[in-house]
N, C-alpha and C positions, 0 to 999 in steps of 0.2 A: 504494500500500500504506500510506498516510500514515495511517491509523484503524484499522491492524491491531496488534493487541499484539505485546510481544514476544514469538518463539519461545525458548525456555528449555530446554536442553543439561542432563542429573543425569545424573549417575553415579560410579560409585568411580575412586579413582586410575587411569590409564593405561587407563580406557575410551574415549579418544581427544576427552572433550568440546570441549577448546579447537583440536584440529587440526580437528576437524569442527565445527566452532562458524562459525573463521575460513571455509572451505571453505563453509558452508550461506550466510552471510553476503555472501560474494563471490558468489557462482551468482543470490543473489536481490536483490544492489543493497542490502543493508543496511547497517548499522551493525556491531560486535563488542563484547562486553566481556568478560572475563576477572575474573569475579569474584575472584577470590585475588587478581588485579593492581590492582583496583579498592579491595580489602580494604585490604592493605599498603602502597598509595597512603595510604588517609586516616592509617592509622600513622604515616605518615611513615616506612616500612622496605623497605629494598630488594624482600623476597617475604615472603610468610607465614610459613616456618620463622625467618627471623627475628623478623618480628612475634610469633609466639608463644614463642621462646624467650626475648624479652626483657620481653614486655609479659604475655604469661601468655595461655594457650587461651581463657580466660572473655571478657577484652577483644579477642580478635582475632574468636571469635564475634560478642558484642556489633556489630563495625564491620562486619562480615558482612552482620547484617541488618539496618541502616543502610544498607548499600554494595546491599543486594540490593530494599530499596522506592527508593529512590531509581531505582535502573535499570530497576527496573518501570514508572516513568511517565514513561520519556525515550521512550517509544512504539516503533514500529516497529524493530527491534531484534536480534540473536542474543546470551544472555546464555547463557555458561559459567559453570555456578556450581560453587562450589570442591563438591570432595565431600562437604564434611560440609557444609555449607549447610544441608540439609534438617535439622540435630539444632541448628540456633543459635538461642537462644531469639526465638521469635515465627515463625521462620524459614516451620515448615507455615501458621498461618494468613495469608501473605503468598501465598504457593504456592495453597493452597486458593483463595482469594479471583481470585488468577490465571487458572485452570483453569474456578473457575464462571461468571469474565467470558468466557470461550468460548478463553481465550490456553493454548497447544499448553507441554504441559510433558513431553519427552523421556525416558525414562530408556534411557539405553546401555547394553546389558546385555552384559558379560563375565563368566563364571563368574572364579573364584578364579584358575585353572592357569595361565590364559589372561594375567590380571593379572598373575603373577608374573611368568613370562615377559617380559609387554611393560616393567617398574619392570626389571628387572637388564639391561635396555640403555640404561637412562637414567640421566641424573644424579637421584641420589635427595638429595642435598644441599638442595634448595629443600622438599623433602617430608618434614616431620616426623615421627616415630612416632606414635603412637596411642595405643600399649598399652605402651609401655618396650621392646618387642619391637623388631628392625628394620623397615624401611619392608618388605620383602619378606614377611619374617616372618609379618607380623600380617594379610597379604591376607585368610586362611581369616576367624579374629573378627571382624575390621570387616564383613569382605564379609555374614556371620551376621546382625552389626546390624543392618547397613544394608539391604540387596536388600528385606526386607518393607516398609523405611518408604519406600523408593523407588517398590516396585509399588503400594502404595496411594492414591500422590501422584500419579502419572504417567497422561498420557493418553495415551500410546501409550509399549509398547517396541519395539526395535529392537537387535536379535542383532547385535555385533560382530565376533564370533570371525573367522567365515567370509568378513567383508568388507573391503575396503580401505575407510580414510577416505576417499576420494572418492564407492564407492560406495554409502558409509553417507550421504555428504555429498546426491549425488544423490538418494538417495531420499527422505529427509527436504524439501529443496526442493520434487521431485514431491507429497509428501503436500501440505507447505501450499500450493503452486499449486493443486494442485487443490481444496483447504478452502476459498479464496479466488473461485475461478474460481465 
């Protein structure tokens, strides 16, 4: 698989990209990253809600999409990008450029309910607001923003609600096996 691009994980908070990121990753013998961990790495900040509480949204963007060409050319690969990735400046034509080189860019789709749900069993402390609103709160506006500029980027989606990460992880494998095969 050594000249296949990397497969690339979008979606909003608590669409499960990094549990199925890791999960796609292991099944096909790749690599993983964690864009937000990758992000807050070159920070120098323990996770992102730090990095932007103390260095400011604009600059934790900026190293976003630094942190997201860079991991574009580490080649074969599973990359989790943080949720807002797709709105950090330069972010879509990184993505674009991705896609039309023939490289598979994911979006996981959970409606809003679904989202909320899965954020109030988790620790929301690493996960900044958005809107001033709470992390739960602002699921409905972001998810508004965001879900068109995701379906417009994305070569394939893939419905969460109804599935476990493994057998979201599963099928995603199956897809690029069989792209590859």
């Amino acid at each position: 698989m050594s000249t296949n691009p990397p497969i690339v994980l979008m979606g909003l908070r608590a669409s499960g990209k990094t549990t199925i990121g890791r999960l796609v990753a292991e099944q096909l013998g790749l690599g993983f990253v964690d864009l937000d961990d990758r992000t807050a790495d070159r920070l120098d900040t323990p996770d992102p809600a730090e990095a932007i509480r103390t260095l400011g949204l604009d600059a934790f963007r900026d190293a976003e999409t630094d942190a997201l060409r860079d991991a574009l050319l580490e080649g074969p690969l599973v990359i989790a990008l943080g949720g807002g990735t797709p709105t950090a400046p330069g972010a879509v034509d990184l993505l674009r450029a991705h896609t039309d080189a023939g490289g598979a860019l994911i979006y996981l789709h959970a409606g809003p309910s679904v989202l909320r749900a899965r954020l109030t069993r988790t620790d929301t402390d690493t996960r900044p607001s958005l809107t001033g609103a709470g992390t739960v709160e602002e699921v409905d506006e972001v998810y508004l923003r965001r879900d068109p500029l995701y379906r417009d980027l994305c070569t394939r989606i893939i419905e969460t609600k109804d599935q476990s990460p493994h057998q979201v992880a599963r099928l995603i494998a199956q897809l690029i096996t069989d792209s590859i095969g």
